[in-house]
C-alpha positions in Angstrom: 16.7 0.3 -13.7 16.0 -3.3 -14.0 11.9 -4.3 -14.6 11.0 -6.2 -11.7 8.9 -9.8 -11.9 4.9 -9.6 -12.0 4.7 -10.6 -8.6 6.8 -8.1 -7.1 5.6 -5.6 -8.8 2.5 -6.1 -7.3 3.7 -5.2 -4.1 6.6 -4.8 -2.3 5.5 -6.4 1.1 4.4 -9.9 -0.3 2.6 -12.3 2.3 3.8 -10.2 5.6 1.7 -7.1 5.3 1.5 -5.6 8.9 -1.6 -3.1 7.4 -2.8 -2.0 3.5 -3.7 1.0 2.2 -7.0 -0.1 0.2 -8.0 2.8 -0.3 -5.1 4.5 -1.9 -5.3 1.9 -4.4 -8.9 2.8 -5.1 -7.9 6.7 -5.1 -4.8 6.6 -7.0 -3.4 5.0 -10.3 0.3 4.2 -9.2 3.2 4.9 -11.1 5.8 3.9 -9.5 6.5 1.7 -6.2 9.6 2.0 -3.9 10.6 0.5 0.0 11.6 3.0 2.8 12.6 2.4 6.1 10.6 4.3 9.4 11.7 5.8 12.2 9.8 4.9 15.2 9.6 4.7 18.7 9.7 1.1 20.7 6.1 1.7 21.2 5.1 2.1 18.3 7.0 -0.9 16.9 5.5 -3.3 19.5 2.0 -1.5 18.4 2.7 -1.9 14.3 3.4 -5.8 15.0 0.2 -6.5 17.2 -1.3 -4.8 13.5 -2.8 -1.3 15.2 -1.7 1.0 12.3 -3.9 2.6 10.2 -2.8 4.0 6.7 -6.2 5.1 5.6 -5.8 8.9 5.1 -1.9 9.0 5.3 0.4 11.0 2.9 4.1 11.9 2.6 5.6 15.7 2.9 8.9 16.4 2.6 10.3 19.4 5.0 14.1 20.2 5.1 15.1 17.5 2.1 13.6 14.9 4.6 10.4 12.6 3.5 7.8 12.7 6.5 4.9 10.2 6.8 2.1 12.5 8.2 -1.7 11.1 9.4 -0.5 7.4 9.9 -2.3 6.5 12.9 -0.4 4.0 15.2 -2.5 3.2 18.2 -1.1 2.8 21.9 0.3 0.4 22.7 -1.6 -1.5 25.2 1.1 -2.4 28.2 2.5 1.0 27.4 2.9 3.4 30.4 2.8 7.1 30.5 5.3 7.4 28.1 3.5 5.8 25.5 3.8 7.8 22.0 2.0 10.6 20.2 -1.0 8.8 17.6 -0.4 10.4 14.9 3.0 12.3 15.2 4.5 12.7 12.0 7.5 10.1 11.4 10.2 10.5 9.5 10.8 7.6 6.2 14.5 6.4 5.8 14.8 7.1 2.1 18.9 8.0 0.3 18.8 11.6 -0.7 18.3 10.8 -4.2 15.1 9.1 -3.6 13.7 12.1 -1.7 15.1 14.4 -4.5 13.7 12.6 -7.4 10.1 11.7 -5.2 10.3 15.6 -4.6 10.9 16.9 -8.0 8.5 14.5 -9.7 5.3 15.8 -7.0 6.2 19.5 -7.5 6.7 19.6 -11.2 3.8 16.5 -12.3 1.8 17.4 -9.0 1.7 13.6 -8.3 1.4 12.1 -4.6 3.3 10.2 -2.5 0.9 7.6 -0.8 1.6 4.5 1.6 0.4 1.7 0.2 1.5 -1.1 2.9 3.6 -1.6 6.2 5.2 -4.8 6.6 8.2 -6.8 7.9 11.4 -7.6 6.2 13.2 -9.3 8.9 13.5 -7.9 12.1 12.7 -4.5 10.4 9.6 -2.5 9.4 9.4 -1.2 5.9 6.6 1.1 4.2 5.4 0.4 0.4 5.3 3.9 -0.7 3.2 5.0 -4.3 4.4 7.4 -6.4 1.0 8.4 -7.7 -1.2 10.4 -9.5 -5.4 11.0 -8.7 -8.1 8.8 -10.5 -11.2 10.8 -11.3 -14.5 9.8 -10.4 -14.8 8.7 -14.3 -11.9 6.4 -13.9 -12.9 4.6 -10.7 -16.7 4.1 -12.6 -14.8 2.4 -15.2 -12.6 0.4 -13.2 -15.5 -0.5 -11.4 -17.5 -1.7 -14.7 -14.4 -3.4 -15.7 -14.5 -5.6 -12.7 -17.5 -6.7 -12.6 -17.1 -7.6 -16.5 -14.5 -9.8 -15.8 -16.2 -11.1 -12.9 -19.1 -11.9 -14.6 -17.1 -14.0 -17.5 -15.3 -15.5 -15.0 -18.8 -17.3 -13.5 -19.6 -18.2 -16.6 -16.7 -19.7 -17.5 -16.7 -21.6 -14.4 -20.5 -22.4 -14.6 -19.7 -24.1 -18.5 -16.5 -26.1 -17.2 -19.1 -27.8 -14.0 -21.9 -28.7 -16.7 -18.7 -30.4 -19.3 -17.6 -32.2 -16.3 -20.8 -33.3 -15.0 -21.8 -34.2 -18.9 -18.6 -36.2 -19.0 -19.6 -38.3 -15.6 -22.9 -38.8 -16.9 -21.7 -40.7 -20.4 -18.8 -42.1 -18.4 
């Protein structure tokens, strides 16, 4: 399989992010990333692009050699009727059989997860980020965390030297 740029593989979804999964960033170290395709009702489409979808605490299961995406909330849509859909049904990700075999194999035999990590638009059509992924400890997140701030920190200081070499240089000049 061919490496993919820096950019994308950062994420999948690029600039037209419908909703992110922050928090399964935070929660998992990702492994792997992959695009999948969603099966949803027209409700739920016209719902997803007004941005009412919530991937906070949503997983993937696979049932019957079929990937589900289970506790994605999609709120209703607002000039629905009656027939407006189910919140949080579970929906059903467009993935080639050897995608759901390997994505399968590699959660039962490494207990990894299978995490959205975005929905977005590609075209006319709506596409989830999935995560292959395994859990960060709460040792890891500390670190990550100290990490960040590290950098953060350097990175004000470097700015903070550059503004007193330029201000130095419009003084003499």
């Amino acid at each position: 399989m061919a490496r993919r740029s820096k950019q994308k593989q950062r994420s999948l979804a690029g600039g037209n992010a419908l909703a992110v999964n922050r928090k399964a960033r935070r929660e998992y170290r990702v492994l792997e990333r992959l695009e999948a395709g969603i099966e949803l009702l027209g409700t739920e489409v016209k719902s997803i692009r007004g941005g009412k979808i919530q991937l906070r605490d949503s997983y993937v299961a696979f049932r019957d050699h079929e990937a589900w995406l289970l506790e994605a909330h999609i709120s209703a849509y607002s000039h629905g009727n009656r027939e407006n859909h189910d919140l949080e049904r579970p929906r059903r990700l467009l993935l080639n059989r050897r995608e759901i075999d390997r994505l399968f194999g590699r959660t039962r035999d490494r207990g990894l997860t299978v995490v959205p990590l975005s929905v977005y638009l590609k075209g006319n059509r709506i596409k989830v980020e999935l995560a292959l992924a395994e859990g960060r400890k709460l040792h890891d997140k500390r670190e990550r965390e100290r990490e960040r701030t590290l950098d953060r920190e350097a990175g004000e200081v470097f700015r903070g030297r550059r503004r007193m070499r330029t201000d130095a240089s419009e003084e003499t000049g």
